[in-house]
C-alpha positions as CSV (number, residue, x, y, z in Angstrom):
1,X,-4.5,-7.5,-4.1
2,X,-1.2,-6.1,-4.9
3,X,-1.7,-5.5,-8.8
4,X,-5.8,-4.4,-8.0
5,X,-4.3,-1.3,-5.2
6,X,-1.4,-0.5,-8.1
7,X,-3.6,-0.1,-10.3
8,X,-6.3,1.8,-8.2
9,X,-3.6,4.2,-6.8
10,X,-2.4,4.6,-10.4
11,X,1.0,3.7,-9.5
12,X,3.6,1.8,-11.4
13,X,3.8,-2.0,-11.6
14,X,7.0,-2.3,-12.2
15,X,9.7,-2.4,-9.6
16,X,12.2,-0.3,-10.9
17,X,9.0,2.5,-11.6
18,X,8.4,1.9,-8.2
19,X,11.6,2.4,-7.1
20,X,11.8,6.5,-8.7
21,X,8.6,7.7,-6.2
22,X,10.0,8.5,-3.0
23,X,9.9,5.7,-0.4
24,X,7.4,7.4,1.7
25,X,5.1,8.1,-1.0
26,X,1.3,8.4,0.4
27,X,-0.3,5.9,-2.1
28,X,2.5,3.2,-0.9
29,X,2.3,3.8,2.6
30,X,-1.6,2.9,2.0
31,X,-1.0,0.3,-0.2
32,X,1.2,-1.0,2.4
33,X,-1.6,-0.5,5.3
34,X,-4.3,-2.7,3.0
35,X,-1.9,-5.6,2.3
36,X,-0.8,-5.6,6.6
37,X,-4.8,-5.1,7.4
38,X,-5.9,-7.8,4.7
39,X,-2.6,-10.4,4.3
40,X,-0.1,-12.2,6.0
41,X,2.5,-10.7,3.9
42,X,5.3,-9.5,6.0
43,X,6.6,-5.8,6.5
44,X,10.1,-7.2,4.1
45,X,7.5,-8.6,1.5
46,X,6.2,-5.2,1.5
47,X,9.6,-2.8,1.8
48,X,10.9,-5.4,-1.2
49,X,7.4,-5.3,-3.3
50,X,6.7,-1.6,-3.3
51,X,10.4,-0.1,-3.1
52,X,9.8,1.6,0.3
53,X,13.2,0.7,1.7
54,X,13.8,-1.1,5.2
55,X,11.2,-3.3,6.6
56,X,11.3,-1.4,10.0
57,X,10.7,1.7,7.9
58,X,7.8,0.6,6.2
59,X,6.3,-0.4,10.1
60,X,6.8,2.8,11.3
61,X,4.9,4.3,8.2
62,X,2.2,2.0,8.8
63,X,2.0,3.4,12.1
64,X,2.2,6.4,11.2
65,X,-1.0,6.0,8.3
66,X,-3.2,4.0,10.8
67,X,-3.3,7.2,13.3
68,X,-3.7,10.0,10.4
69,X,-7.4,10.4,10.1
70,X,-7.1,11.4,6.3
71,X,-5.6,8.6,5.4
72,X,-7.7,6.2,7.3
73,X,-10.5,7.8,4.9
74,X,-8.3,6.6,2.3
75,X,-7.9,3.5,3.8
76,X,-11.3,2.5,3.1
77,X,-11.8,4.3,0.1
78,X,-9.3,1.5,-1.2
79,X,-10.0,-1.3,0.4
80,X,-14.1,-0.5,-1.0
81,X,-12.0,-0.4,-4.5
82,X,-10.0,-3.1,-3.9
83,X,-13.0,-5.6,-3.1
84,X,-15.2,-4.3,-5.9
85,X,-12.3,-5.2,-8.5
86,X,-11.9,-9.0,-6.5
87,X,-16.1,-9.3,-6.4
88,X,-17.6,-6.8,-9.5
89,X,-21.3,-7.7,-8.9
């Protein structure tokens, strides 16, 4: 799931790509909303995965994603994506 959304959100796969965006970066904060909505992974896994810095940081921008109303379109934009990649009929 993590390698479909990088590649979706055209972001870099490696860590130290990762790490140049800005930790708050919109496509990671969604990235990180998917893998929350649709894992088990944990908020560290996440902050560690997609360089976003402390796990209690990357909470609060999940937070933060779920009650922007833009980004929930984007939510599910991606997660549409995300399922096609996993299933292509």
């Amino acid at each position: 799931m993590l390698k479909a959304g990088l590649k979706e959100l055209g972001l870099p796969g490696g860590d130290s790509a990762l790490a140049k965006l800005p930790k708050s970066d919109e496509r990671k904060v969604l990235l990180a909303l998917i893998l929350r909505k649709k894992t088990t992974v944990s908020n560290y896994w996440i902050a560690s995965s997609l360089a976003m810095g402390h796990p209690g940081s990357v909470s609060r921008m999940i937070s933060a994603g779920r009650s922007d109303r833009r980004m929930s379109e984007r939510f599910h934009a991606l997660d549409k994506a995300i399922n096609n990649l996993a299933d292509p009929q």
